[in-house]
N, C-alpha and C positions, 0 to 999 in steps of 0.2 A: 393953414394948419393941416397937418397930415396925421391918419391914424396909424398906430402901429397894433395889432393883435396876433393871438399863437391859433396854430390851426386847430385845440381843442375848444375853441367858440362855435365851431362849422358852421361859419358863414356861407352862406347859401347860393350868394351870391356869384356868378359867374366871374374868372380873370380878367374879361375886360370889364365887367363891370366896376368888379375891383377898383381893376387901373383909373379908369374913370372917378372915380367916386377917392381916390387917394387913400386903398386901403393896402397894407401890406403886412404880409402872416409870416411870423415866421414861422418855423415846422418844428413840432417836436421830434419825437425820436424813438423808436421802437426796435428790439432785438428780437428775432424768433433764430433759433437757431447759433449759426454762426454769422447770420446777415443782419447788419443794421441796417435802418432806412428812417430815411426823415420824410415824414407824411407832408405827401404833393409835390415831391422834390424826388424822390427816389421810389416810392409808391404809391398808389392811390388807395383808397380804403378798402375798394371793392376788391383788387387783385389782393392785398393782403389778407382780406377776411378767406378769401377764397384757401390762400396755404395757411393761413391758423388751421383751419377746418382739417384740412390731410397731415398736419403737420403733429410729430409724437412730441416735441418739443412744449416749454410753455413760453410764450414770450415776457419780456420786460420792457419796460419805457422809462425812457429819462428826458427831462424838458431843456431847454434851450438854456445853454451857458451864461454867460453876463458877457462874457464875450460877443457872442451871437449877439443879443440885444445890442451890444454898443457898438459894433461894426455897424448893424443897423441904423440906429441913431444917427453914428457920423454922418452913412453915405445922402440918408435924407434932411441934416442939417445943413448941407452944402445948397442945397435949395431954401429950406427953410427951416430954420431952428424950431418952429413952434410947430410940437407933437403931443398927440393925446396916444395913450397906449392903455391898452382895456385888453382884460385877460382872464382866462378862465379861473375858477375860486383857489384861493390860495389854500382853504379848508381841503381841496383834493389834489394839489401840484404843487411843487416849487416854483412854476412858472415862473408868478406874479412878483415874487422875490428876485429872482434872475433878472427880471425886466426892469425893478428898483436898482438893481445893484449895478445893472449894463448904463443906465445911466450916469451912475456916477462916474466912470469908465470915460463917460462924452459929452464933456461937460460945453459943447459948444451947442449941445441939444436942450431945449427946454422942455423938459417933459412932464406933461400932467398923467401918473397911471390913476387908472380904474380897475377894483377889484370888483368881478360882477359877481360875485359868492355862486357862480352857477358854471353850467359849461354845456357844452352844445350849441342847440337851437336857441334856447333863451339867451347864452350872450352871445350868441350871433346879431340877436335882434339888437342888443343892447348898440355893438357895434356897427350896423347896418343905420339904422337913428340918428347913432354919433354923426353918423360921414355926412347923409342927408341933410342934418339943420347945417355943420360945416360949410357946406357944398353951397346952401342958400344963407350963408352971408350969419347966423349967427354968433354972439358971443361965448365964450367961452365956459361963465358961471351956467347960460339958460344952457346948451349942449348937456355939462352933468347934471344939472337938474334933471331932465330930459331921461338920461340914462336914468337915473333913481328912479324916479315916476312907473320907469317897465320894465326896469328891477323887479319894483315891488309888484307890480300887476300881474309877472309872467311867474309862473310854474313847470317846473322838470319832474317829470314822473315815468318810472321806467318796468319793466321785468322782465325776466329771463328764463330757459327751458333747462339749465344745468348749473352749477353754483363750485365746479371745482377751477375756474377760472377768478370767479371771488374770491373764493378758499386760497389759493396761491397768490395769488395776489394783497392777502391781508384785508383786504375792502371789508368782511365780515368776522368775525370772533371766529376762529379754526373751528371751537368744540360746538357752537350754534352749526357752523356752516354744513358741518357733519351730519351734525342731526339731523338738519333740513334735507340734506340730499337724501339721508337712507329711507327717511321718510317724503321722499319725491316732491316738495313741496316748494312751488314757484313763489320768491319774495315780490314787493311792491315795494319799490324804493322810490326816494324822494331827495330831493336836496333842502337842507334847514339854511334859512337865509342869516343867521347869524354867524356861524362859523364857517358857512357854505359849503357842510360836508353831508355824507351821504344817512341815510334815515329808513330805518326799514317801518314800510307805513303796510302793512299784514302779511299774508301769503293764503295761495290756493293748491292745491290740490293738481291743476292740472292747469294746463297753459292758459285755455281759453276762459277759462274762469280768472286767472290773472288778469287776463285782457277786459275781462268786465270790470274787477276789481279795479283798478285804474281809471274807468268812465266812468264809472261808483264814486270813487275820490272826486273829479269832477264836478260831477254832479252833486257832490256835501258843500260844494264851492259857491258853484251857480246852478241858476235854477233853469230848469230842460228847455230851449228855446232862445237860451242868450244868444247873443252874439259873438261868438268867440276869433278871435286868430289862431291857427292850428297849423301845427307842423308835426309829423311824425315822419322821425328816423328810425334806422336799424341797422344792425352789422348785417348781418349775412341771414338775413330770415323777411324776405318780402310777402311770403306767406304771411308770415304774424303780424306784418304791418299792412296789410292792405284789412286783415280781420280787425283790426283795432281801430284802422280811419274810418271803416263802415262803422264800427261801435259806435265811435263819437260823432259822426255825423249824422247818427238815427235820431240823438237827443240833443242835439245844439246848432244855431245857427251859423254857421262856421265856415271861416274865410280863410282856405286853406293854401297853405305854402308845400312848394315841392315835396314830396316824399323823396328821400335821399338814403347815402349811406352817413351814420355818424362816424366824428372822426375814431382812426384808425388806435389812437391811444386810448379812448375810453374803451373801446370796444375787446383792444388788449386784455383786459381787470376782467370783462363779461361774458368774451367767449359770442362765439358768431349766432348765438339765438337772441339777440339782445333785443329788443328792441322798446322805443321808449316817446312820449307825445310834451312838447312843449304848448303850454295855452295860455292865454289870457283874454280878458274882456277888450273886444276889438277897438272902443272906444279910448282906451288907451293911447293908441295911438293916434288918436282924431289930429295931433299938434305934429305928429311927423312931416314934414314936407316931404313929396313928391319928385321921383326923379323928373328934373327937367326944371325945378323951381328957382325961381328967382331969390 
């Protein structure tokens, strides 16, 4: 069985790992300007964030066709018809509908989707999991279990230094979004796992109180000293991400994953100060097998 995912999970994971492990993304799509680009294919997140930044322009994104998906489909049905496909929340993409519909499209593929009600780092992990039990010989019912299990365990929590990148892009109420900004005031967002869309969970005053405001959240979570798995992303602000994995790592024990850039489409809506920590209790994971497992 092979997995299929869109690059707004940013899996973490390196291409040959990828390859290895039978993962394959397809790219969504992003317009700044007069240029479109499909993330990993025609840019990478970091070159992009970089012309967001100088660019007068605002960008837009659009996710993968059914098309895409079932071109997909076919060419890894010809190996092997059984595919699992896990995708970022349908609550913030059309993704995960494209990738239902691309199926029906290729009908020689059998495909099981996963909607992970999240994006980024957390259904990265989701999908990184999937491949691992795959890879070691599991069934198909314990794999989605598996994914459900750290679904539920894992957490997306974000914020940002500017909010007219929200503001255009709908992600917030225009006349809030307004107010927050003339009143300079950095949100705390979150994803609600029910409908898997975005949640304004407070706001501060200035970035760096943001950034605590976040390890605050956290810490309402678990208590100072857990164990946690920890990933912190960010578009174009390694400043604000290196002051925030110090945050978290002063209060929890914490088994941390690459600092990266997140993908290039979320980062579109947020504007290149984003940046945002995926966590859960490491224990969680105790059932994943290890690359290299039998």
């Amino acid at each position: 069985m092979q997995i299929v995912t869109d690059s707004g999970t940013d899996v973490w994971l390196s291409s040959q790992q990828c390859d290895e492990l039978g993962i394959h993304i397809v790219p969504l799509v992003v317009t700044l300007g007069n240029e479109t680009y499909r993330e990993g294919v025609d840019i990478d997140p970091d070159a992009f964030y970089h012309l967001l930044a100088i660019s007068e322009s605002m960008p837009t994104t659009s996710q993968p066709s059914a098309g895409d998906f079932a071109e997909t489909y076919r060419r890894l049905a010809s190996k092997d018809p059984e595919i699992l496909s896990i995708h970022m929340s349908s609550g913030l993409s059309g993704t995960f509908q494209a990738a239902v519909a691309g199926a029906e499209l290729a009908p020689e593929a059998n495909v099981t989707h996963v909607d992970t009600k999240t994006l980024s780092a957390a259904a990265g992990w989701q999908v990184e999991a999937a491949a691992l039990a795959l890879n070691a010989g599991w069934a198909l019912e314990r794999v989605l279990a598996l994914i459900a299990r750290i679904g539920d365990a894992s957490e997306s929590i974000y914020t940002l230094n500017e909010l007219k990148y929200l503001i255009h892009g709908g992600r917030i109420s225009h006349m809030k979004g307004l107010i927050a900004s003339v009143l300079n005031l950095k949100p705390l967002i979150g994803v609600e796992k029910v409908g898997g869309t975005y949640v304004q969970l407070g706001q501060q005053r200035t970035f760096k109180r943001a950034a605590a405001g976040l390890v605050d959240r956290i810490a309402a979570e678990h208590q100072p000293g857990t164990k946690l798995r920890v990933q912190v992303l960010h578009a174009l602000n390694p400043e604000g991400a290196a002051m925030l994995r110090e945050l978290v790592d002063r209060r929890f024990d914490c088994t941390w994953l690459p600092v990266g850039p997140m993908s290039l489409v979320l980062g579109a809506h947020t504007g290149p100060s984003m940046v945002g920590v995926a966590y859960a209790p490491l224990q969680a994971f105790n059932e994943v097998p290890k690359r290299g497992d039998d």
